[in-house]
N, C-alpha and C positions, 0 to 999 in steps of 0.2 A: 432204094430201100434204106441206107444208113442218111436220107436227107430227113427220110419220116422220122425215124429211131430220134435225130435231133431237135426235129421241131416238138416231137414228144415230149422230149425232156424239156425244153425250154417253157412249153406249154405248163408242166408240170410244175417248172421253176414258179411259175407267174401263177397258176391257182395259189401257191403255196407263200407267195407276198398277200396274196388279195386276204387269206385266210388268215394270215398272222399279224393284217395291218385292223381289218374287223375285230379279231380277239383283243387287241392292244386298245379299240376306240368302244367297244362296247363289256367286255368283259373286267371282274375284277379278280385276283389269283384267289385261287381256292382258299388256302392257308387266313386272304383277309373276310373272310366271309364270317358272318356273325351266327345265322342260324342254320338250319334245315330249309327251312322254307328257300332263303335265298340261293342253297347250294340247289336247291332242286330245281329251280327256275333256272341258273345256270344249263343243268345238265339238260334241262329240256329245251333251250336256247341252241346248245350244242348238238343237239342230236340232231335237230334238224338242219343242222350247218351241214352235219355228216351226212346226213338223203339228200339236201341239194347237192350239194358237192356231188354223192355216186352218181344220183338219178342224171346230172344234166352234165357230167363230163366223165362218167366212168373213172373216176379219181377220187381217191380223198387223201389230203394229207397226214401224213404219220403222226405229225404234232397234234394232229384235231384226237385222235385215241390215245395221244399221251395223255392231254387236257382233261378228257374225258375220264379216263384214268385215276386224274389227280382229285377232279372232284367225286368221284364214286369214295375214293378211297375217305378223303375228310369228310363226306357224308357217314358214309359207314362208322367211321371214330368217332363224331357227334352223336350219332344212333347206340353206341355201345353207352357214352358218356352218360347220355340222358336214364337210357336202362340201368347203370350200376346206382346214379343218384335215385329215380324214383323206387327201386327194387333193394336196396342193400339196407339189411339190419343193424349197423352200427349206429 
C-alpha cells in the first residue's frame, strides 16, 4: 500500500513538471496580455489542459486553477475597464 501512496505522488510530482514546462513554452502571464480576445484564448487553451489532465490521469495540478484563476480575474478587470470607458458620463 504505502509503495502505491509513493509512486502516486512521484507520478503527481511529474504530471506537474510536464504542466509547468507546457505553461512556461506555450503560454504568456496574464498581467502581459494586451486584450480580451487574447486572455480568452488563454483561458480556453487552459481549460482544456485541465480536462486532459482529469480525463486521462484523474489529476490536475493546483497551479493549472491558480493560472486559471489569474486569467479569469484580468479578464474580468479588462471587462469592468472597457464598461467604465464605453458607459461613464464624464
Amino acid at each position: 500500500m504505502q509503495n502505491y501512496t509513493i509512486m502516486n505522488q512521484l507520478e503527481h510530482k511529474r504530471i506537474e513538471r510536464t504542466f509547468k514546462l507546457f505553461v512556461d513554452r506555450h503560454f504568456v502571464s496574464p498581467k502581459k496580455c494586451k486584450n480580451i480576445q487574447e486572455i480568452q484564448f488563454y483561458i480556453k487553451e487552459l481549460t482544456e489542459q485541465i480536462s486532459h489532465f482529469n480525463n486521462n490521469f484523474n489529476y490536475v495540478p493546483n497551479d493549472a486553477y491558480t493560472l486559471l484563476a489569474e486569467y479569469n480575474f484580468i479578464q474580468n478587470q479588462q471587462i469592468y475597464d472597457n464598461f467604465k470607458a464605453n458607459y461613464s458620463y464624464s
